[in-house]
C-alpha positions in Angstrom: -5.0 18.0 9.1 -3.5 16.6 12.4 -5.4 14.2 13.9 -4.5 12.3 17.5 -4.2 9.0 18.3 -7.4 6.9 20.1 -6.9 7.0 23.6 -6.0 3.3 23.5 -3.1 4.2 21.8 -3.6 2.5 18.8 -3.9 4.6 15.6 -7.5 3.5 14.7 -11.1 5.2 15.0 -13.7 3.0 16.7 -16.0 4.7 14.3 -14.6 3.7 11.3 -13.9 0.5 12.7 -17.5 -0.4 13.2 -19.0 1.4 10.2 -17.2 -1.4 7.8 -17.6 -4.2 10.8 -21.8 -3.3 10.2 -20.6 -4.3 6.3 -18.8 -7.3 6.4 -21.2 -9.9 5.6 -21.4 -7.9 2.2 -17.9 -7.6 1.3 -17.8 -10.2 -1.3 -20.8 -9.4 -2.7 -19.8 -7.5 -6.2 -23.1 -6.1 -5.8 -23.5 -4.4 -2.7 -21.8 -1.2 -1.3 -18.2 -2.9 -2.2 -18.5 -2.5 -5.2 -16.3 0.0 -6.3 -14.2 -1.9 -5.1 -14.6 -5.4 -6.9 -14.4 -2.9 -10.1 -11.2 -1.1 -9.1 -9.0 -4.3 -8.0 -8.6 -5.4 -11.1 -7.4 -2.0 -12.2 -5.3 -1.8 -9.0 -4.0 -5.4 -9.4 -2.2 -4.8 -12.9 -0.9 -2.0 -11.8 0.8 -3.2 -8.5 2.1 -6.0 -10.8 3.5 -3.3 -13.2 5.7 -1.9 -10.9 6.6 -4.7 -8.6 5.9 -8.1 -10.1 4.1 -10.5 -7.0 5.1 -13.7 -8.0 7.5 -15.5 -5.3 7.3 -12.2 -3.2 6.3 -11.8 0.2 3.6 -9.3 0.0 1.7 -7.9 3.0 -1.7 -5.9 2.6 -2.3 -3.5 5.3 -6.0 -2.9 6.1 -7.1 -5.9 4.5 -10.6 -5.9 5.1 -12.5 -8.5 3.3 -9.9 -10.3 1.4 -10.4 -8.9 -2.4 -6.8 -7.5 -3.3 -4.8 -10.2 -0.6 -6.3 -13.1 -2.4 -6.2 -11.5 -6.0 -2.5 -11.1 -5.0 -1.9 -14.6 -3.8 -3.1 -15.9 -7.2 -0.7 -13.9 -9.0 2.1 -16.5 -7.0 2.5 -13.8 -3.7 3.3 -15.1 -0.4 0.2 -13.0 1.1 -0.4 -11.8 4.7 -3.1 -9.5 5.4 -3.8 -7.6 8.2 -6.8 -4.8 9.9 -8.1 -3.9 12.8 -11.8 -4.9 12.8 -12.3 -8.2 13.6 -15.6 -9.3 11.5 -14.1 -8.2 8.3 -11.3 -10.2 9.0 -13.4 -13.3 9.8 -15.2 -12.4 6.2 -11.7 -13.2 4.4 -10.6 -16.2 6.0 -14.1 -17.7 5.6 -13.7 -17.0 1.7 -10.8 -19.0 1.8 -12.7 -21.9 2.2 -14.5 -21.0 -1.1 -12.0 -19.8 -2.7 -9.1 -22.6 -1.6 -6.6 -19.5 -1.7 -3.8 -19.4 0.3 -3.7 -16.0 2.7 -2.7 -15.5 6.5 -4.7 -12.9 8.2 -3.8 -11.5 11.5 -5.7 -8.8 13.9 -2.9 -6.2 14.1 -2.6 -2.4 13.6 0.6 -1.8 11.2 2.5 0.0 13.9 2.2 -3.3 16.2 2.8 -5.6 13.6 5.9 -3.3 12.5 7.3 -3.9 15.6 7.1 -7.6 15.4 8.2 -8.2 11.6 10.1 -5.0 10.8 11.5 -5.3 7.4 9.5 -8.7 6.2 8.0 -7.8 3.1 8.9 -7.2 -0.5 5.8 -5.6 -0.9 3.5 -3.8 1.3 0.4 -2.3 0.0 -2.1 0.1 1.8 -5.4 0.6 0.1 -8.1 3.1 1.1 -7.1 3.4 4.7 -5.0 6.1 5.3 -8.2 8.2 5.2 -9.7 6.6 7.4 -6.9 6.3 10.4 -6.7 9.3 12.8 -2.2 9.7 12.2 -2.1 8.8 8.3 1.7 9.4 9.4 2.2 6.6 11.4 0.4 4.3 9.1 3.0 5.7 6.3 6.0 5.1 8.8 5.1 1.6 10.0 4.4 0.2 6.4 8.2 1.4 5.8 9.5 0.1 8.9 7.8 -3.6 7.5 8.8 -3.2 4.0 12.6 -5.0 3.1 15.5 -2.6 1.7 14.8 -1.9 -1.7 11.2 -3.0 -0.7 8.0 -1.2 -2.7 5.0 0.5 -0.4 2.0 1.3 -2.3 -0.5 3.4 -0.8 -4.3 4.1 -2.5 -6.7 7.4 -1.3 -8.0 10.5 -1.8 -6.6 13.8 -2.8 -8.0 16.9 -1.0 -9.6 19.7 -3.0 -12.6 20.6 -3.8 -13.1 18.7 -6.4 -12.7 16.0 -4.5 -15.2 17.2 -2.1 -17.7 16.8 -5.2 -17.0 13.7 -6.9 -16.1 11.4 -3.2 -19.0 12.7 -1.4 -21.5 15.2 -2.8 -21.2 12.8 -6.2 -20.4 9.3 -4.7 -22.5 8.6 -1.5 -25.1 11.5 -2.3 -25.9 11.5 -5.8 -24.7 8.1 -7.5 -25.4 6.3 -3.7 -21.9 4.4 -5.1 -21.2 4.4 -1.3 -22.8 4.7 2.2 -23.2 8.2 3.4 -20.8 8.7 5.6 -18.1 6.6 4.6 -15.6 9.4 4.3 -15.2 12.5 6.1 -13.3 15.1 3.7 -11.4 16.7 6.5 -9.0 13.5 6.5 -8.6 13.3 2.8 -4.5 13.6 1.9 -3.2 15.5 -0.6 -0.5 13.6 -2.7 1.9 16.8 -1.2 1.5 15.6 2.1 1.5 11.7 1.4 4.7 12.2 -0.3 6.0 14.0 3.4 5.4 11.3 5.1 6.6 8.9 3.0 9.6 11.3 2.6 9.9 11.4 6.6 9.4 8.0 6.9 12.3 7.2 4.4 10.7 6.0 1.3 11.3 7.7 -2.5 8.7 8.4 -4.3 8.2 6.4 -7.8 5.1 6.8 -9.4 1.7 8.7 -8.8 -1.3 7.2 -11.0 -4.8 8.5 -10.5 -8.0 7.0 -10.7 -11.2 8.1 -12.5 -14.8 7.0 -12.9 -17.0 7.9 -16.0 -20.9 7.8 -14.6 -22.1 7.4 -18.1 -20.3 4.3 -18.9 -19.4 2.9 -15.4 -16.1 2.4 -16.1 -12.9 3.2 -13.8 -9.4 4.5 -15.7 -6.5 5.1 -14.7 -4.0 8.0 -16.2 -2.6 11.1 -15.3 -5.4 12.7 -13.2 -4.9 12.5 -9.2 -7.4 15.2 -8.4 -9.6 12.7 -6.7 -8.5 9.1 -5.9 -4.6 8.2 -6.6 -2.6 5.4 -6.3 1.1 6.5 -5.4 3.9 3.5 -5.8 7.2 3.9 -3.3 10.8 2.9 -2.6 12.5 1.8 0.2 
């Protein structure tokens, strides 16, 4: 679905902006609505490592948020900067730093500005859960390419778009299991891995590896294997 950039011209939604800004204080608590995603970073984490191992890199995490996955990779030996566009999330991860006595920069910058400045910086650049949240998934694809080195890797985590989906990310995870806030996604901007593999094809990366991500109510547990019809992790080349 083609969406238009904000009138400001960056390639953000206020909306979205604010709706995990209202969050932030709770973003390092493993038991509030993030969760998911304390339980999925390890998970993530090894498999990052699998394909591109962090140690000594330079490693940038596009749409940081809180902190979880920039300062999991910095203790693997990474060289971590992380960046987003809402400012009190932001604030959240460098004040963990202080508890945590990690080292991570953080910066307030939207990829496609921060592409312009530091084009071709980064061994590793890795985009989790954003790109269905931003209103031009495509420029979010282009400028992580545009930061990542030659022979750089661009790793980008979200959610396929089917019906299935539909049923498990919504209907199933902020309706039924209340795993998540209502409204935290909007299924209309959900990518297929067809069209993620577009722009990443447009935007002059190869395609290397597509991993999905499952979760088994009964036992609470989060796999990953062959099955991308709902969340998917998808690992690329520059």
């Amino acid at each position: 679905m083609q969406h238009v950039q904000s009138q400001t011209g960056t390639n953000a939604d206020p909306a979205e902006l604010e709706k995990f800004s209202q969050l932030a204080h709770r973003w390092w608590d493993p038991h509030s609505e993030f969760r998911p995603l304390h339980e999925i970073n390890p998970l993530r984490l090894g498999w990052i490592e699998q394909q591109a191992s962090l140690a000594g890199k330079d490693v940038l995490d596009v749409g940081c948020g809180g902190g979880i996955l920039a300062e999991s990779m910095a203790r693997r030996g990474a060289r971590v900067t992380g960046i987003d566009l809402a400012e009190k999330p932001l604030k959240v991860a460098q004040l963990h730093l202080l508890e945590s006595r990690i080292e991570v920069r953080y910066e307030l910058a939207s990829p496609e500005e921060f592409a312009e400045r530091h084009a071709g910086s980064f061994d590793v650049v890795t985009c989790m859960e954003l790109l269905e949240h931003v209103p031009d998934p495509a420029s979010t694809v282009a400028a992580c390419a545009q930061l990542a080195r030659p022979g750089g890797r661009v790793f980008f985590a979200t959610i396929n778009r089917n019906a299935k989906s539909f049923l498990f990310a919504i209907v199933g995870a902020e309706y039924v299991l209340r795993m998540l806030p209502r409204g935290t996604h909007e299924y209309a901007r959900f990518i297929r891995p067809s069209e993620l593999v577009a722009h990443a094809r447009a935007a002059a990366l190869a395609a290397d590896d597509l991993t999905g991500m499952t979760y088994n109510p009964v036992t609470r547990t989060y796999a990953l294997g062959s099955d991308v019809d709902v969340n998917y992790i998808a690992a690329f080349r520059k």
